[in-house]
C-alpha positions in Angstrom: 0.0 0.0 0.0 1.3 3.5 -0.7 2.1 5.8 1.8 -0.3 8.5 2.5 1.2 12.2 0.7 1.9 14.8 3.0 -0.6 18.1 2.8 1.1 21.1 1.2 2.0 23.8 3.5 2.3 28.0 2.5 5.8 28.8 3.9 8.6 31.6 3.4 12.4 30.0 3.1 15.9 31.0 1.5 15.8 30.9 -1.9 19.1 29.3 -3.5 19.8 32.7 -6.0 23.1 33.2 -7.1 23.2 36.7 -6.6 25.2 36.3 -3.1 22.4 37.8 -1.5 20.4 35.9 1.4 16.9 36.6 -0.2 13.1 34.8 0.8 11.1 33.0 -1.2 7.2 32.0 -0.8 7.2 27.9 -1.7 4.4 25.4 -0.8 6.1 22.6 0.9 5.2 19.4 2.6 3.5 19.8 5.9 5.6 18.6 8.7 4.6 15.4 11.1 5.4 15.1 14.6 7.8 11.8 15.8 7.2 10.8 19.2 8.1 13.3 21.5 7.1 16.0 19.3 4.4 18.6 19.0 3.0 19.8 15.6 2.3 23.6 15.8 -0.8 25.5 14.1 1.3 28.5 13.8 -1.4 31.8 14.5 2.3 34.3 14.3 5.8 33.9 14.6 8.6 36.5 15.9 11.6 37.7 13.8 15.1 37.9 14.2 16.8 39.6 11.2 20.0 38.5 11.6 19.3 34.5 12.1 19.4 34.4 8.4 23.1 34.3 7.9 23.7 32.2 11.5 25.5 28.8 11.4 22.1 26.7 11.8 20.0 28.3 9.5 23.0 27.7 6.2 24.4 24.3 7.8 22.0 21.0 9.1 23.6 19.9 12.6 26.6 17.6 10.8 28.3 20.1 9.1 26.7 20.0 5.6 24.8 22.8 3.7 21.4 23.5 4.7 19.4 24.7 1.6 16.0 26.5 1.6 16.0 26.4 5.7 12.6 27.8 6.9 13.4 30.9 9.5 11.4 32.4 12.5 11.7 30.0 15.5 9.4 31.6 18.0 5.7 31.2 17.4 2.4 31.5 18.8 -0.1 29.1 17.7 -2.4 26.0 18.5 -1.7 22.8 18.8 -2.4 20.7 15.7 -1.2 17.2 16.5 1.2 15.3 19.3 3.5 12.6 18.6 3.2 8.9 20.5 3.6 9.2 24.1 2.9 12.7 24.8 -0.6 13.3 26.7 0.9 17.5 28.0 -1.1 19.5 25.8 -4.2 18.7 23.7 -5.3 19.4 20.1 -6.4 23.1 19.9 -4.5 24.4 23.2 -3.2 27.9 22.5 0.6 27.6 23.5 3.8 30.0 22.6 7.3 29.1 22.3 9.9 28.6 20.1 12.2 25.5 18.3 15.8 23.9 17.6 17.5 26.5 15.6 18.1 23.4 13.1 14.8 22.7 12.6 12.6 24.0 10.2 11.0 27.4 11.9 7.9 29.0 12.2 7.7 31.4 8.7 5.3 28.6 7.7 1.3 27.8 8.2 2.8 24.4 10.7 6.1 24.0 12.4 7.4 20.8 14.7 8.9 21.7 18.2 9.7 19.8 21.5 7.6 19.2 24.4 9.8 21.5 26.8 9.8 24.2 24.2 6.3 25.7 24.4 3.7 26.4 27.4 0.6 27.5 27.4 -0.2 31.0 25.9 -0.4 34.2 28.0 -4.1 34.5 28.4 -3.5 38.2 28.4 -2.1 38.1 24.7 -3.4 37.4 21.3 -1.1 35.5 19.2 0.5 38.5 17.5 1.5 39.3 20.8 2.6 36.1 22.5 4.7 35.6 19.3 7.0 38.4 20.3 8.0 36.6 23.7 9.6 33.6 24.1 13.0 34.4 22.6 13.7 37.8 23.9 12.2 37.0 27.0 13.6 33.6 27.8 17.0 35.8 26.3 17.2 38.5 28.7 16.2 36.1 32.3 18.6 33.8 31.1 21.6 36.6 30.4 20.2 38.3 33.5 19.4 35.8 36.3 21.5 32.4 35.0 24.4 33.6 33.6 24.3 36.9 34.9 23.4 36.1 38.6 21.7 40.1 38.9 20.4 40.5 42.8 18.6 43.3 44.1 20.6 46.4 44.8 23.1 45.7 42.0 24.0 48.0 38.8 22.7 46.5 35.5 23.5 48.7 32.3 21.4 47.2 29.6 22.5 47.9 26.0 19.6 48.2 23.0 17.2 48.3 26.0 14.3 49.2 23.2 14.9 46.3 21.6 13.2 42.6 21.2 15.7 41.6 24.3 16.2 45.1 25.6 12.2 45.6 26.8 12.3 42.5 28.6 15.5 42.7 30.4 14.5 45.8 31.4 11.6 44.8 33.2 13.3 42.1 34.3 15.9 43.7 36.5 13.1 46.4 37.7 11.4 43.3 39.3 14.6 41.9 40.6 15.7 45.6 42.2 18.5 46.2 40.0 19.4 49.5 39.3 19.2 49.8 36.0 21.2 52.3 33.7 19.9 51.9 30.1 20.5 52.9 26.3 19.1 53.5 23.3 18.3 55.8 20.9 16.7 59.3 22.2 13.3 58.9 20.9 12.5 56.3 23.1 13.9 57.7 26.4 10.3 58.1 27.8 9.4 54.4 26.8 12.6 52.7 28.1 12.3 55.0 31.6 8.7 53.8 32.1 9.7 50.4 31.4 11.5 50.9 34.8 15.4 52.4 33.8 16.7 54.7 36.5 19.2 56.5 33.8 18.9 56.8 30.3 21.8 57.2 28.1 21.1 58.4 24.3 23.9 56.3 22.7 24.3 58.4 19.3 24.5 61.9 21.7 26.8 60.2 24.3 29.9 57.7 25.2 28.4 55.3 27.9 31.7 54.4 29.2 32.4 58.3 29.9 29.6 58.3 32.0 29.0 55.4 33.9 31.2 52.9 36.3 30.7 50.4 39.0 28.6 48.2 37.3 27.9 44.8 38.8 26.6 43.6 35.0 25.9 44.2 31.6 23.7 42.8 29.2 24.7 43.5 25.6 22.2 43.2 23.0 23.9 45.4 20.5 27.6 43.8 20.3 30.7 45.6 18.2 32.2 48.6 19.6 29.5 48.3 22.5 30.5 45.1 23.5 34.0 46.0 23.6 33.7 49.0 25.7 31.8 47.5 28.0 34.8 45.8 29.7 35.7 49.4 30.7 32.8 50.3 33.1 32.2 46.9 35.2 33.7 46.9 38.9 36.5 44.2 39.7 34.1 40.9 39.5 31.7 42.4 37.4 30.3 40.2 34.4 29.4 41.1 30.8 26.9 39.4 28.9 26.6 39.7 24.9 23.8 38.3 23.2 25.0 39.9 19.5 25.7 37.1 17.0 28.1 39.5 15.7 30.7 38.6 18.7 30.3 34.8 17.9 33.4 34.4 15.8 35.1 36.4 18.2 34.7 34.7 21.0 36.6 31.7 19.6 39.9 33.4 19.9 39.4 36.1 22.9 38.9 34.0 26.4 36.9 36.9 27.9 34.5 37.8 24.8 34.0 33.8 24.8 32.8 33.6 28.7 30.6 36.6 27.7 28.7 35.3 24.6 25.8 32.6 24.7 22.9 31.7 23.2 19.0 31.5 24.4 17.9 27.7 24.9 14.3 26.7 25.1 12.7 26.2 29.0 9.4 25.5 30.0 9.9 26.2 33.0 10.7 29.6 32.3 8.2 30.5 29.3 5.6 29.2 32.4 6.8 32.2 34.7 7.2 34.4 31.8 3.5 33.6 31.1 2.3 34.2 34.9 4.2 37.7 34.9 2.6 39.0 31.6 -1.1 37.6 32.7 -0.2 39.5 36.3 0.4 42.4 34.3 3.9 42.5 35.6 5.7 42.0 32.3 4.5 43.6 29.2 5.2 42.7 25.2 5.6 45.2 22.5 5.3 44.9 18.7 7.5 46.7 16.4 5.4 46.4 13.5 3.1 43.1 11.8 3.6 42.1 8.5 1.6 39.0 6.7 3.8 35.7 5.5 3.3 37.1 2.1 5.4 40.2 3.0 8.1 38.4 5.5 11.2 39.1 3.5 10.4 42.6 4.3 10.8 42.1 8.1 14.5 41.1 7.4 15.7 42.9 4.7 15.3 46.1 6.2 12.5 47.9 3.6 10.4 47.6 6.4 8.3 50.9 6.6 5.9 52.2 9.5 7.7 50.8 12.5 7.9 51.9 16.2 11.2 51.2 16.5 10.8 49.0 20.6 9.9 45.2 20.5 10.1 43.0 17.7 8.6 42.3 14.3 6.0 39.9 13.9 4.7 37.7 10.9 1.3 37.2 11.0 0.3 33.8 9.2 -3.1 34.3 7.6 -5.4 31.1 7.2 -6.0 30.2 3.4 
């Protein structure tokens, strides 16, 4: 007997142009199944992060050899659509948020596969478009604050791109916490990063953080390069730095300290389960840069993006068809 064909799927992947050019293509492509321990996704939305297109995973499959036409966007909002043997966690139609294995294929796509411990339920607080902008900046910034950063109350936090997808989050984070928190970002959104709870704002086009700030117990780095660098300069003896850029990667491979500094978000239920309680206490709060529909996606990474806010992140909405 044959085997039943798999359902065709809308998505958005890398196209394989020769231009040199990392560009997105719309492709139909076979819906994914889950294996036992899996969960098949309904994605409602799914968060961007421009610069995962040119990252290790998303070009290369987990033994070294070329990844073509990887599916991006690995945070996602959605319902669930199927389980795999064994799993009796979440049911069919549950609303739940999370994210995937940056090998996998991600969430630019009407289904996605991801791991049990990867998603939770949804913020009840939050429509998709919403909840889609969560898991990775937020389970980014407590792990880079609390984990690896080990922030208590009463410390000095500076918080770099603290408007961004990361920034907003860690933010609020390190209010709750009792941090002081000294933050930067561009000056139009002063106002918005002070009320997110910063104690100082520093406009980083207008002024030299490292000329104006010392003593720090930790810094979070979401903006890497000439930031990251000088951020050595302002932290007290013992004090930590923590870069999330993707930029210091390579770098961190030959410099002992930049490699101590630099990690990378992994999924946790656990956390995403917190994370939820916070935002439905109305202790945490999300923010969308701008929503775009699949058919427009490329434009979320390519930077012809028009009509953003310029705090949170980008979201692909993933119309029914």
């Amino acid at each position: 007997m044959k085997a039943a064909q798999s359902k065709a799927m809308r998505a958005v992947r890398l196209s394989n142009a020769t231009s040199g050019k990392v560009q997105l293509a719309a492709a139909e492509v076979p819906q994914p199944h889950p294996a036992a321990g899996e969960v098949l996704v309904r994605v409602h939305a799914a968060g961007v992060t421009p610069t995962e297109l040119i990252w290790y995973p998303t070009t290369h499959a987990k033994d070294g050899s070329a990844r073509p036409n990887a599916i991006p966007a690995h945070e996602f909002s959605g319902v669930v659509a199927a389980v795999g043997s064994g799993l009796t966690d979440f049911r069919v139609g549950q609303e739940i948020f999370g994210m995937n294995d940056w090998f996998a294929e991600g969430a630019l796509a009407e289904f996605c596969v991801t791991q049990l411990a990867s998603i939770a339920p949804k913020p009840a607080k939050l429509t998709h478009v919403e909840a889609a902008s969560v898991p990775i900046g937020a389970l980014t910034a407590w792990q880079g604050l609390i984990d690896r950063g080990e922030l208590r109350a009463g410390q000095r936090v500076l918080i770099h791109g603290a408007s961004g997808g990361v920034g907003i989050f860690a933010v609020q984070l390190a209010r709750d916490l009792g941090a002081y928190i000294i933050a930067t970002a561009s000056a139009h959104n002063r106002d918005f990063v002070k009320q997110l709870g910063a104690n100082e704002f520093i406009d980083y086009a207008a002024r030299r953080f490292d000329e104006l700030t010392s003593d720090i117990d930790l810094v979070l780095d979401c903006v890497g390069g000439e930031t990251f660098a000088r951020s050595f300069r302002v932290i007290k003896p013992g004090g930590r730095v923590i870069t999330i850029a993707a930029s210091e990667e390579a770098a961190a491979a030959t410099d002992e300290r930049k490699k101590n500094a630099f990690f990378i978000v992994e999924p946790n239920q656990k956390q995403l389960i917190e994370i939820a309680n916070l935002i439905d206490a109305g202790k945490l709060k999300t923010f969308v840069d701008a929503v775009v529909p699949l058919a427009d996606a490329a434009s979320a990474y390519d930077g012809s993006l028009k009509n953003r806010q310029g705090r949170g992140k980008i979201v692909v909405e993933i119309g029914r068809a």
